[in-house]
KEVO-191191 format. One line per 5 residues: number of its first residue (from 1); their letters; for each residue x, y, z of C-alpha. Coordinates in pm, whole numbers, plus 50000, padded with zeros to 5 digits. Each point is the difference from the previous one (the first is absolute). Layout:
REM KEVO-191191
NUM = A = X Y Z; ... .
//
This chain:
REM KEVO-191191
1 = XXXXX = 20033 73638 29913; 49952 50358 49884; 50331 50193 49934; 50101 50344 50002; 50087 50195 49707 .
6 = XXXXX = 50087 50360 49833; 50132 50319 50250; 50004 49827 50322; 50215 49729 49868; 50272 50191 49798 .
11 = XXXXX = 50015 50295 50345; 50096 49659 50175; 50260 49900 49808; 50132 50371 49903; 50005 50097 50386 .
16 = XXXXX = 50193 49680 50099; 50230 50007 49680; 50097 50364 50038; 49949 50002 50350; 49695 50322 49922 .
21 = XXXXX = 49665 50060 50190; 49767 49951 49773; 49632 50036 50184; 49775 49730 49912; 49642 50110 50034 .
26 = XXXXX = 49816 49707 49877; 50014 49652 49889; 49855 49860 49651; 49941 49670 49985; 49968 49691 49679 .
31 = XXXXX = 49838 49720 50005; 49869 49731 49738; 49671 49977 50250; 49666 50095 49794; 49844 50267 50182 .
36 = XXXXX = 49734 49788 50146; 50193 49811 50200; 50205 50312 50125; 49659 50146 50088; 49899 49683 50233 .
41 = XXXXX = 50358 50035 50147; 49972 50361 50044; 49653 50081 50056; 50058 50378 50066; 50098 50117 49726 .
46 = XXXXX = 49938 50322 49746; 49971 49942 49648; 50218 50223 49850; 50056 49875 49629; 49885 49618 49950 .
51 = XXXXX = 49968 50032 49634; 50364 50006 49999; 50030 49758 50302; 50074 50255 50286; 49856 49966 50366 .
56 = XXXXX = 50081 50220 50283; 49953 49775 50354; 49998 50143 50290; 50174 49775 50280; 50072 50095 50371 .
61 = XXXXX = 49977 50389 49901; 50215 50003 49710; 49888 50025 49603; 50202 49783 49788; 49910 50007 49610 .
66 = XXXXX = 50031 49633 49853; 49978 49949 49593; 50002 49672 49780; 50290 49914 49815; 49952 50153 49653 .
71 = XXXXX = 50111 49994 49660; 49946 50292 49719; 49793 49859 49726; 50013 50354 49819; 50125 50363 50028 .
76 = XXXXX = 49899 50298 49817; 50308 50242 50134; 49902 50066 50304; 49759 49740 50165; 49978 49608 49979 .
81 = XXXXX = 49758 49748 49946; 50068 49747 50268; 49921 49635 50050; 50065 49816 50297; 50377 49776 50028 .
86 = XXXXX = 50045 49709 50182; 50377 50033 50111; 50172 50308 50150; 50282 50027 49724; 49718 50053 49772 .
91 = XXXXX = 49868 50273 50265; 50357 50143 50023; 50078 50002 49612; 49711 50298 49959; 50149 50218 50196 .
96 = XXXXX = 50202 50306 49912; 50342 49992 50097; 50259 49727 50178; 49950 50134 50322; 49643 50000 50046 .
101 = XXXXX = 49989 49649 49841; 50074 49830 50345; 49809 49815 50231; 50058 49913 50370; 49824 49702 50199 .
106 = XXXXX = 50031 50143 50355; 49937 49661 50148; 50317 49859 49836; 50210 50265 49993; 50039 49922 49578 .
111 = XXXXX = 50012 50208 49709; 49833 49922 49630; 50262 50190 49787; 49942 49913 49651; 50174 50277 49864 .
116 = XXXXX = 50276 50061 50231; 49859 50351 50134; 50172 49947 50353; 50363 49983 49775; 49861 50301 49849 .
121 = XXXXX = 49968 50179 50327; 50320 49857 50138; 50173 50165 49644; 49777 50334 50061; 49884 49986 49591 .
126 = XXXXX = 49676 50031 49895; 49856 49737 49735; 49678 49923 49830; 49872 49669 50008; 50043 49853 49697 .
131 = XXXXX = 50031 50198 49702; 49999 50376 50102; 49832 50089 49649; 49709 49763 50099; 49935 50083 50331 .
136 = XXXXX = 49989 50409 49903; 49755 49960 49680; 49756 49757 50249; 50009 50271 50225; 50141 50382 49911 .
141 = XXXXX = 49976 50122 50360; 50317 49737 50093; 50219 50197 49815; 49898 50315 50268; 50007 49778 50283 .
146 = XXXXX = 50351 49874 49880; 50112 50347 50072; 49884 50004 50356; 50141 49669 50165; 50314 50074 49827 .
151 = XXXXX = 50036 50374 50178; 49817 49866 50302; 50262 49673 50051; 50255 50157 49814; 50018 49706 49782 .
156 = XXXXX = 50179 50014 49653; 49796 50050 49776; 50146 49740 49714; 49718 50016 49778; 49904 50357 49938 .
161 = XXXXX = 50048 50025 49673; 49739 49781 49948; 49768 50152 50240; 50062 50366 49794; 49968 49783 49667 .
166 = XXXXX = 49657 49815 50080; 49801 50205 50256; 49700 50217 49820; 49800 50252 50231; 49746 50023 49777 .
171 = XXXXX = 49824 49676 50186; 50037 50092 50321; 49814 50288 50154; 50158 50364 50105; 49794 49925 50379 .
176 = XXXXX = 50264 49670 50014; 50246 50167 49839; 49971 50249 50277; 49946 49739 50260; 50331 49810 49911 .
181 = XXXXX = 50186 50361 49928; 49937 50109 50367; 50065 49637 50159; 50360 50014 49827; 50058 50372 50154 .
186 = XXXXX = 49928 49837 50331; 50223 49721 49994; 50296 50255 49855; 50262 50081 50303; 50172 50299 49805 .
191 = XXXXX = 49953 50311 49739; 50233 49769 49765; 49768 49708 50012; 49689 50213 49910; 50155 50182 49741 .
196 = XXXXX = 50080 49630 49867; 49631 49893 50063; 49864 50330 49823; 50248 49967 49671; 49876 49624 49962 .
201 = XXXXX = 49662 50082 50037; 50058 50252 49745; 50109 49734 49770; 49754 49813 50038; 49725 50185 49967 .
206 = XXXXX = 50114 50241 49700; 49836 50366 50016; 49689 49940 49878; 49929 49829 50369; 50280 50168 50158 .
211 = XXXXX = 49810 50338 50105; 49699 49821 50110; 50196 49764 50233; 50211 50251 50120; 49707 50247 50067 .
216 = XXXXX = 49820 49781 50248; 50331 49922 50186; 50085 50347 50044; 49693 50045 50169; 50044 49797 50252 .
221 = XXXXX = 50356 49975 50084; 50315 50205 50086; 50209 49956 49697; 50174 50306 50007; 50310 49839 49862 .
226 = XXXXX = 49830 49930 49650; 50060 50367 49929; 50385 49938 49980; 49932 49650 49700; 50086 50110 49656 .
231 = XXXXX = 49773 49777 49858; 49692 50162 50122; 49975 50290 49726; 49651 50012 49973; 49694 50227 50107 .
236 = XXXXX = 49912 49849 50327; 50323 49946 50142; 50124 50317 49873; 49749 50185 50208; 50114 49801 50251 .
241 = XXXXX = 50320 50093 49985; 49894 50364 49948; 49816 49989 50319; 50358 49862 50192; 50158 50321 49853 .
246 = XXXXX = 49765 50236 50203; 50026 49771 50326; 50332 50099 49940; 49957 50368 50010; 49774 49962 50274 .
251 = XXXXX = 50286 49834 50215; 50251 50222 49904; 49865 50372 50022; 49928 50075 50313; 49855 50344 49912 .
256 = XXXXX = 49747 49859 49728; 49734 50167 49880; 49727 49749 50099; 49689 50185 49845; 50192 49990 49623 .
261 = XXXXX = 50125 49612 50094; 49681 49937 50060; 49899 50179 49680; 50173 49799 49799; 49950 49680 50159 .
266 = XXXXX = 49626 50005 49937; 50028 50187 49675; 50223 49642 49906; 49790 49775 50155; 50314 49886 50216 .
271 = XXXXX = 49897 50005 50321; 49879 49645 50067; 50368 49892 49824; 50141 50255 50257; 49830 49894 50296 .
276 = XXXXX = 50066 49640 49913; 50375 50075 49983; 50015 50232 50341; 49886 49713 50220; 50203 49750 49823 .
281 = XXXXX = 50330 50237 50044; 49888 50122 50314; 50358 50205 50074; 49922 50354 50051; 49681 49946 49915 .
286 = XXXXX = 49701 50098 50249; 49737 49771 49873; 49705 50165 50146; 50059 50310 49889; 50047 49852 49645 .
291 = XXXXX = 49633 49812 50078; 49822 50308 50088; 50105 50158 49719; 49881 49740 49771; 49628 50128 49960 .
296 = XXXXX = 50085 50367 50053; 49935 50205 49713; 50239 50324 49970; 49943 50302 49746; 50204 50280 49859 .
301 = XXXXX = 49831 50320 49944; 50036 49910 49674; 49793 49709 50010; 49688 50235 50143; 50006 50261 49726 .
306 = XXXXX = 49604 50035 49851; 49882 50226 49725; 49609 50135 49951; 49952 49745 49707; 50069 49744 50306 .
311 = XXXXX = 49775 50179 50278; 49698 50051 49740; 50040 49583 49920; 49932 49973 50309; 49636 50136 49976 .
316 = XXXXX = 50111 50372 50125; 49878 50273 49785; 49891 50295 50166; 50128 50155 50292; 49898 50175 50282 .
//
C-alpha cells in the first residue's frame, strides 16, 4: 500500500504536537509499485517526471503525485542520480532533514520513523539526516532550505554551524537563490526574524553573490527593514537604504518641495526603491499620488538652458 511522505506528513504531526494549523494542500504519496502497474491502477493519470519515477493520477477530482521509492546512486552538489529502492527506509534515508524523513500509511494509522523526526518535532530542533556535512555537499541548496523550516517552525536550529561551514552558492543558481530567499521572507512572522533570515543569507552567500541575490529580492518585495541591518554595506542595499532616507523626508515635511524631490529622485535613480518602500509603509503615505508621479518628468529652468552651438546642431542655421 502506497504511503505518504514529506510536507503533508511532518504539518500532521507539527499541528497535533504543538497544537498549530498547519494547511495541508496536497498529499505525496511512495510506493515500491513500478509505474506500470500504478498506470493500470490509475489509468488517468499525467506524466509528470517518470524518469525519476513520478506520476500524477487523477482520482475522483483530485491530483495526487505518486513516486517510486528511490535511492541516490550519485550527486554532483546539487542534483542526484537516482535508482529505484525497494524498502521505504531506503526512500526515507535520501531525504534532507529528520522531519521530512517520515512516512504515514493512512490506512493504518502508522508511522515509518527511521530517524526519529516525529521526536525531533516533539523537541522543536532541527537535524539533518545523517551526517549534516554529507547531506549539504550532496546537495548545497539544503543548507538555504535549513534556514527556512527553522524560522518557519521555529525549530532550533542545532546544526548551523555546519550548514554556514559546508553550504557553497556557487552551485546553486541566483533565480533559486532568489526563489528560496523570498519563500523564507514569507514564512517570517516579525522584522526580527527577517533581519535573522537576511544576515544568514548574507553568510552564506558572501558578497560576491550577495548584491545579485539581494537585487532581485528588492524588486519584488517590501523589505524596507533591510535598510536598518549593519551587515548590508554594499552598493545595492545602500541605495536602498538611501532611497528609505527620502521616504522619510517625504513623510515628514509637509511643505516639501515636490518638483526638487522629484528632481533628485530621478536624478538618483531612486524612485522605483521609493515607490517600493511607500506602499510597503503605507502610513502617511498617499500611494496614488506617489504612482502618478512615478513616470512624470519635472525640470528646473536650469535643466532647459540652450546655447546657439545647440540650436545650429540641430540643423538651424539661418534665420528668418
Amino acid at each position: 500500500f502506497p504511503v505518504t511522505i514529506g510536507g503533508c506528513v511532518r504539518d500532521k504531526i507539527t499541528s497535533e504536537v504543538h497544537k498549530t494549523n498547519y494547511a495541508i494542500n496536497d498529499y505525496d504519496l511512495a510506493t515500491n509499485c513500478p509505474l506500470d502497474f500504478t498506470k493500470h491502477i490509475f489509468p488517468k493519470y499525467i506524466s509528470t517526471g517518470e524518469n525519476h519515477g513520478t506520476l500524477t493520477i487523477v482520482f475522483e477530482g483530485e491530483q495526487f503525485e505518486v513516486t517510486r521509492y528511490r535511492k541516490d546512486v550519485d550527486t554532483d552538489g546539487r542534483r542526484a542520480t537516482i535508482a529505484f529502492a525497494e524498502t521505504i527506509q531506503e526512500d526515507l534515508g535520501r531525504r534532507d532533514f529528520t522531519i521530512n524523513a517520515i512516512a504515514w500509511n493512512p490506512v493504518t494509522d502508522t508511522y515509518v520513523d527511521p530517524f526519529l523526526g516525529e521526536e525531533d518535532i516533539k523537541a522543536k530542533v532541527l537535524k539533518f539526516v545523517g551526517s549534516a556535512e554529507d547531506r549539504i555537499l550532496e546537495d548545497h541548496l539544503r543548507g538555504f532550505r535549513y534556514v527556512r523550516f527553522g524560522v518557519k517552525y521555529d525549530f532550533k536550529m542545532s546544526e548551523l554551524n555546519e550548514v554556514l561551514k559546508y553550504t557553497n552558492s556557487k552551485f546553486i543558481s541566483t533565480e533559486r537563490i532568489v526563489q528560496e530567499l523570498q519563500k523564507c521572507f514569507k514564512v517570517a512572522n516579525s522584522i526580527t526574524k527577517a533581519k535573522y533570515i537576511s544576515i544568514l543569507f548574507a553568510k552564506l552567500l558572501g558578497k560576491p553573490s550577495l548584491n545579485e541575490v539581494f537585487k532581485n529580492v528588492l524588486v519584488n518585495e517590501n523589505l524596507v527593514f533591510l535598510a536598518e541591518v549593519d551587515i548590508f554595506k554594499d552598493k545595492i542595499l545602500a541605495k536602498y537604504t538611501e532611497a528609505f532616507k527620502m521616504y522619510k523626508v517625504y513623510i515628514n515635511k509637509p511643505k516639501l518641495d515636490m518638483v526638487t524631490f522629484l528632481q533628485t529622485l530621478h536624478k538618483k535613480d531612486l524612485f522605483e526603491l521609493f515607490y517600493i518602500i511607500c506602499k510597503g509603509k503605507g502610513k502617511g503615505v498617499n500611494c496614488n499620488d506617489v504612482k502618478n508621479y512615478r513616470h512624470s518628468r519635472t525640470y528646473l529652468i536650469s535643466d532647459l538652458n540652450i546655447d546657439g552651438n545647440e540650436i545650429q546642431a540641430l540643423g538651424y542655421r539661418d534665420w528668418e
